[in-house]
C-alpha positions as CSV (number, residue, x, y, z in Angstrom):
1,X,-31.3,27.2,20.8
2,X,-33.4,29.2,18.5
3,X,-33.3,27.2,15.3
4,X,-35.9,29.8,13.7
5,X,-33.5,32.8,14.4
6,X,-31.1,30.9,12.3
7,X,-33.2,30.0,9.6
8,X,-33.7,26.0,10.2
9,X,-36.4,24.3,9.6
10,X,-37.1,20.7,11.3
11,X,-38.1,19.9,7.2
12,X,-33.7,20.1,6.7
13,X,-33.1,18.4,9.7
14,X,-34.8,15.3,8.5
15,X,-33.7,15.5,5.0
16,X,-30.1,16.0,6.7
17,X,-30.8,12.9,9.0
18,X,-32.2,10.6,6.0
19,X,-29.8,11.5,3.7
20,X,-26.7,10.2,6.2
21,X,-28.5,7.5,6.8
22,X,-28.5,6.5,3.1
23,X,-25.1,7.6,3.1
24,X,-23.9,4.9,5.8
25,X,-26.2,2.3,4.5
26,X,-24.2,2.5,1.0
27,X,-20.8,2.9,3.6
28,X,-21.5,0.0,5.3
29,X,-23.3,-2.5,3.1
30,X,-21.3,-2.0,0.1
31,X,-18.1,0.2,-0.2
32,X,-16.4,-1.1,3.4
33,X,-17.2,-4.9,2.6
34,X,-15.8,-5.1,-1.2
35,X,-12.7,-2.7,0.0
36,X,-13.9,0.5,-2.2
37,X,-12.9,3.6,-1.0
38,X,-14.6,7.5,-0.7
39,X,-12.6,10.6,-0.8
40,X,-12.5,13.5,1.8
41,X,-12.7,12.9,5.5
42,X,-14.7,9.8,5.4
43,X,-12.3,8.0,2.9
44,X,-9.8,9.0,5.7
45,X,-11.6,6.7,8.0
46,X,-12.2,4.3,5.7
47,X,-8.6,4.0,5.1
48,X,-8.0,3.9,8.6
49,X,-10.4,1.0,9.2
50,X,-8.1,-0.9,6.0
51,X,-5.1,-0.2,8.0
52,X,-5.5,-0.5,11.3
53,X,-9.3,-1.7,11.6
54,X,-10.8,1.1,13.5
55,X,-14.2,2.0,13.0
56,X,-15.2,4.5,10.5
57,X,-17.7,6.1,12.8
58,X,-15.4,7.0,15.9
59,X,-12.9,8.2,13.6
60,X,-15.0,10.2,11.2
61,X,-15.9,12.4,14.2
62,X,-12.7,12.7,15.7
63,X,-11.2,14.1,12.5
64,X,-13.6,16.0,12.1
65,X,-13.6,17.9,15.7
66,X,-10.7,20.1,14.8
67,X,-12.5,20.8,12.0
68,X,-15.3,21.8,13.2
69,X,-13.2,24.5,15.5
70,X,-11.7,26.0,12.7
71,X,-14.4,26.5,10.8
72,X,-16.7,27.9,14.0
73,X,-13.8,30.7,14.2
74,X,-13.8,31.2,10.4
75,X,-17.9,31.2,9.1
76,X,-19.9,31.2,12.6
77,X,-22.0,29.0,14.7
78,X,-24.9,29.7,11.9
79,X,-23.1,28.2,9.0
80,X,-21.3,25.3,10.7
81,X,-24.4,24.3,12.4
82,X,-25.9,22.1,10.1
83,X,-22.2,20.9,8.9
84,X,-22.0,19.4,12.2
85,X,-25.2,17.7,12.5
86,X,-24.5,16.5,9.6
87,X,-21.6,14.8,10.7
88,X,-22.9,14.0,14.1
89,X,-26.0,12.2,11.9
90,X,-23.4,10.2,9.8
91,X,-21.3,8.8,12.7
92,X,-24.5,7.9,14.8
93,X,-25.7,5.8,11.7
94,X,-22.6,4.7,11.1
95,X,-22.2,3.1,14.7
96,X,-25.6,2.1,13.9
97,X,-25.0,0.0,10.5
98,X,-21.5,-1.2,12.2
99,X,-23.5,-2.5,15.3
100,X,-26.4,-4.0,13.0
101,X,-23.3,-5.7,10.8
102,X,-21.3,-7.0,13.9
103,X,-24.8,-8.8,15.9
104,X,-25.7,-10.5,12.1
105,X,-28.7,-8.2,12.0
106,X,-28.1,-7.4,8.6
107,X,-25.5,-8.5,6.2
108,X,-23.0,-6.8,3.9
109,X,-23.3,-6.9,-0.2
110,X,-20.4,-8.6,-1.0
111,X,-19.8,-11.0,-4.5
112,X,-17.8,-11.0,-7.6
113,X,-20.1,-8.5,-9.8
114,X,-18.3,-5.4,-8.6
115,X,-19.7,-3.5,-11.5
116,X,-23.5,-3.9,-9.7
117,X,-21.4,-3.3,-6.6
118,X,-20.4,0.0,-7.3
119,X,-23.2,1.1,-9.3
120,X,-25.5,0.8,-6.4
121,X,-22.9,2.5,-4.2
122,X,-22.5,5.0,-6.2
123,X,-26.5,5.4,-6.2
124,X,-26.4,5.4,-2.2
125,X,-23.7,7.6,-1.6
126,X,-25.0,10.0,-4.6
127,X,-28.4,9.9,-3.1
128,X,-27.7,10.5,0.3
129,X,-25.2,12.8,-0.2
130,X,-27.4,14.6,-2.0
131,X,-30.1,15.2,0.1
132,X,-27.9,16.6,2.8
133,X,-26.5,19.1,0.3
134,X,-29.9,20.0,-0.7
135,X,-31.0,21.4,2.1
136,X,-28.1,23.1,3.5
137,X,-25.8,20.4,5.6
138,X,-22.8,19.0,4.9
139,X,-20.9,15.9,6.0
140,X,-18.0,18.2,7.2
141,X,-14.1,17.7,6.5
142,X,-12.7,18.1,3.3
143,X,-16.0,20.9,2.7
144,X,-14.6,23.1,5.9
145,X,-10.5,22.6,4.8
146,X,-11.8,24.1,1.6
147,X,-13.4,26.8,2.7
148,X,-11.1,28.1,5.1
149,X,-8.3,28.3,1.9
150,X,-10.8,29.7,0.1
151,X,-11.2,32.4,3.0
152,X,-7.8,32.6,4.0
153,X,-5.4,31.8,0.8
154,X,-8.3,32.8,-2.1
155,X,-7.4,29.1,-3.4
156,X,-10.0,27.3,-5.4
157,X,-12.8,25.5,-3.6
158,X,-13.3,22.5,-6.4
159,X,-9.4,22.7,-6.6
160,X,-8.9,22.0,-3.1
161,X,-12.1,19.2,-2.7
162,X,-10.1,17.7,-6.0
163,X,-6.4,17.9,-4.2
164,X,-8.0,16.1,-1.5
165,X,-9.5,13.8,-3.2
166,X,-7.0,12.6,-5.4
167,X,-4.6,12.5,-2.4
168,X,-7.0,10.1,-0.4
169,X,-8.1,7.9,-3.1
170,X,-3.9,7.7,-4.0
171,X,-3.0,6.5,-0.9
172,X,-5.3,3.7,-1.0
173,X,-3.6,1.9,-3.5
174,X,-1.0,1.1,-0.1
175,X,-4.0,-1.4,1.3
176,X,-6.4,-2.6,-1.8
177,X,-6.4,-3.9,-5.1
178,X,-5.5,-1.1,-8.0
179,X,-8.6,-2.9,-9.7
180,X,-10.9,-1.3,-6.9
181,X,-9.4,1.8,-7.0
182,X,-10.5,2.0,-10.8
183,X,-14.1,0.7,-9.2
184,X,-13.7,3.8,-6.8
185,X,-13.6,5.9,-9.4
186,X,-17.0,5.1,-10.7
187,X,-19.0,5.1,-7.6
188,X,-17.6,8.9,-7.3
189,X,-18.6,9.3,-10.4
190,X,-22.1,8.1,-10.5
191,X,-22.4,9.5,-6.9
192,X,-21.4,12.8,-8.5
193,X,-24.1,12.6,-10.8
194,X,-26.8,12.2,-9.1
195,X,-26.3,14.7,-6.4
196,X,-26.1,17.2,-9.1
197,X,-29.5,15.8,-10.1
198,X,-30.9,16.0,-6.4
199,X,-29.3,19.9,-5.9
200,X,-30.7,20.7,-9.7
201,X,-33.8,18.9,-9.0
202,X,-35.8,16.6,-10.7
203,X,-37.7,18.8,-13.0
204,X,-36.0,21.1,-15.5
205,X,-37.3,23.2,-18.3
206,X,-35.8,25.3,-21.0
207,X,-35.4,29.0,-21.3
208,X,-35.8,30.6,-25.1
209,X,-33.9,33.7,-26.0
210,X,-35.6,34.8,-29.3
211,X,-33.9,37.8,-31.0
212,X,-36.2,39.0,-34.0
213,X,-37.8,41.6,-35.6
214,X,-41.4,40.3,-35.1
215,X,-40.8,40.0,-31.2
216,X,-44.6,41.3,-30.7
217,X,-46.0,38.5,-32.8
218,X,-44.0,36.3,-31.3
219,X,-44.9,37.0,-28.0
220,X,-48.5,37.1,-28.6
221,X,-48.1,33.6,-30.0
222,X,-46.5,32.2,-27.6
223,X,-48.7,33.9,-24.6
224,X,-52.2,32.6,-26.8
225,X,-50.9,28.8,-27.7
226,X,-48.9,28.3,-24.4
227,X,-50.0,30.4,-21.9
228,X,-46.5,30.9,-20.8
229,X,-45.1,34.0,-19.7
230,X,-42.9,36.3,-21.2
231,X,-40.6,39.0,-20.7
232,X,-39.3,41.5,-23.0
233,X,-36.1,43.3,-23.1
234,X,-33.9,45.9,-25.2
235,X,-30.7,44.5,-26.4
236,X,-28.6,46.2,-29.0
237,X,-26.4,44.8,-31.5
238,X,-22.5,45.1,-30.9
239,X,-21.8,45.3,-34.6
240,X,-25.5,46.7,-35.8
241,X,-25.3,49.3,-33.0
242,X,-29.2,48.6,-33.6
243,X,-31.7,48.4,-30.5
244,X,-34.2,45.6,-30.3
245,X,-36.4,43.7,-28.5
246,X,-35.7,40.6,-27.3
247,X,-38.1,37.6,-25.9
248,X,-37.2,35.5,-22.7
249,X,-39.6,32.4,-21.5
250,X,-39.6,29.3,-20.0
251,X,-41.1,26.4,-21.1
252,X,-41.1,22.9,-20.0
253,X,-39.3,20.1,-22.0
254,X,-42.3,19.0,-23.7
255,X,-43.2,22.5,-25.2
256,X,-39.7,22.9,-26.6
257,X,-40.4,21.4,-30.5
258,X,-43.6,23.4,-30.5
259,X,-42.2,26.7,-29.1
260,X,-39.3,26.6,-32.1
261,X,-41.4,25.9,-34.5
262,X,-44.2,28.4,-33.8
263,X,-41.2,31.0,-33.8
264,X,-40.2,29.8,-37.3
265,X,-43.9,29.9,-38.3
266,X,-43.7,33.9,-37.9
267,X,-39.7,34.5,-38.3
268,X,-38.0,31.9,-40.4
269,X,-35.0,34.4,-39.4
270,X,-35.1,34.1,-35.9
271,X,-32.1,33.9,-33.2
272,X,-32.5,31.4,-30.9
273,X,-30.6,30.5,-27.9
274,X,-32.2,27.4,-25.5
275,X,-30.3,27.0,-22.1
276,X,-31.1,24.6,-19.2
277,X,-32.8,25.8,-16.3
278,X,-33.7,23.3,-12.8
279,X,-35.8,24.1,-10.3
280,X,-38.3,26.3,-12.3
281,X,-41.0,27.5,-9.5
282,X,-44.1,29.7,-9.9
283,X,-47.3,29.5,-12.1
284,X,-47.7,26.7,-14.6
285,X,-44.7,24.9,-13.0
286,X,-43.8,22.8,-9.8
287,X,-44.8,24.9,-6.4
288,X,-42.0,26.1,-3.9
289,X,-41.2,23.6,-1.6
290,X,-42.0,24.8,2.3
């Protein structure tokens, strides 16, 4: 197979293979052995291991085979391709961990504190998660059902990963505590966190809007004192019907305080807007990432 052809780089393909195996270490270590749960495919398995004590690594793939069919006939070999081995990754680490666990190799977290018990899960799940979102896998399942609504139905992708959810995690309160289910919910809450953190990045700046009449100055001051770049463009008032210029630049988070008030030094007047921007690349910031 030519991975180049289909833009894949070996760099995603160990990112992908880290990132499940962080994801099965949290799985395995922490949210199997205090009776957490997960939502999507996997918390399918897991509530298949509650239930009837099968493993969540066979059955993670075999949900996910017909899965993986439907979505090859809906988005193409080139977009499923990472999705499943993604999910190939997970269930061989899984296996791995669950072997590990079963020879006393290594032992599960399991005590009373289940507040440091889900806060690190939700750090390992968030974590690895995230690193196979970031560069361009997937663990499969509820991702692919979603998708192919979305294709098929026009439904809403975050609706559908929701419905599942909330269906999965509701049908676990059939085999553990209602207290752990509450647990559940902060470990998918923290976990959600800091994947967006991991797809945003770790370094974020601000972007400055500046609507004023001394735009020039402005922009010369900035450009001097900073060395940032800028960029001008004509915007005109919806209730002025006026044209003017207005100033858009970046600036990292540490600039911010001076930036406003070297605008205010030259137009007390001024109409600012500050927005968040991740994953700022190019001169005077963080270099693309090969």
């Amino acid at each position: 197979m030519n991975w180049s052809k289909m833009n894949i780089s070996i760099k995603q393909l160990f990112f992908i293979i880290v990132g499940t195996a962080v994801y099965a270490f949290g799985l395995n270590i922490l949210v199997i052995p205090n009776e957490l749960m997960e939502g999507g495919v996997t918390g399918i398995a897991l509530l298949l291991n509650y239930a009837f004590d099968l493993p969540p690594s066979y059955m993670t793939l075999i949900i996910n085979i017909p899965l993986f069919y439907v979505g090859w006939r809906l988005f193409g070999k080139q977009s499923m391709i990472l999705t499943i081995f993604g999910t190939v990754s997970l269930s061989v680490f899984l296996w791995l961990m669950e072997l590990s666990i079963n020879n006393e190799w290594i032992q599960p977290f399991q005590n009373n504190d289940y507040f440091l018990t889900t806060l690190y899960a939700g750090v390992a799940s968030g974590v690895g998660l995230g690193l196979v979102f970031r560069y361009g896998g997937t663990t499969g399942g509820a991702d692919i059902v979603a998708r192919a609504g979305h294709k098929l139905r026009g439904w809403s992708i975050g609706k559908v990963l929701l419905a599942i959810d909330f269906v999965v995690i509701g049908a676990s309160i059939f085999y553990i505590e209602k207290e752990k289910i509450l647990y559940t919910l902060v470990v998918v809450f923290i976990a959600a966190r800091i994947i967006d953190f991991i797809q945003e990045g770790a370094y974020s700046a601000k972007a400055f809007t500046i609507m004023s009449e001394k735009s020039e100055e402005i922009t010369e001051s900035i450009s001097n004192e900073l060395e940032r770049g800028l960029t001008l463009f004509m915007t005109k008032g919806a209730y002025s019907k006026k044209n003017r210029e207005a100033v858009y630049c970046v600036v990292s988070r540490r600039e911010i305080r001076r930036v406003t008030i070297l605008i205010k030094s030259i137009d007390p007047k001024a109409f600012i807007i500050i927005s968040d921007v991740h994953d700022v690349l190019g001169e005077g910031f963080k270099e693309e990432e090969a």
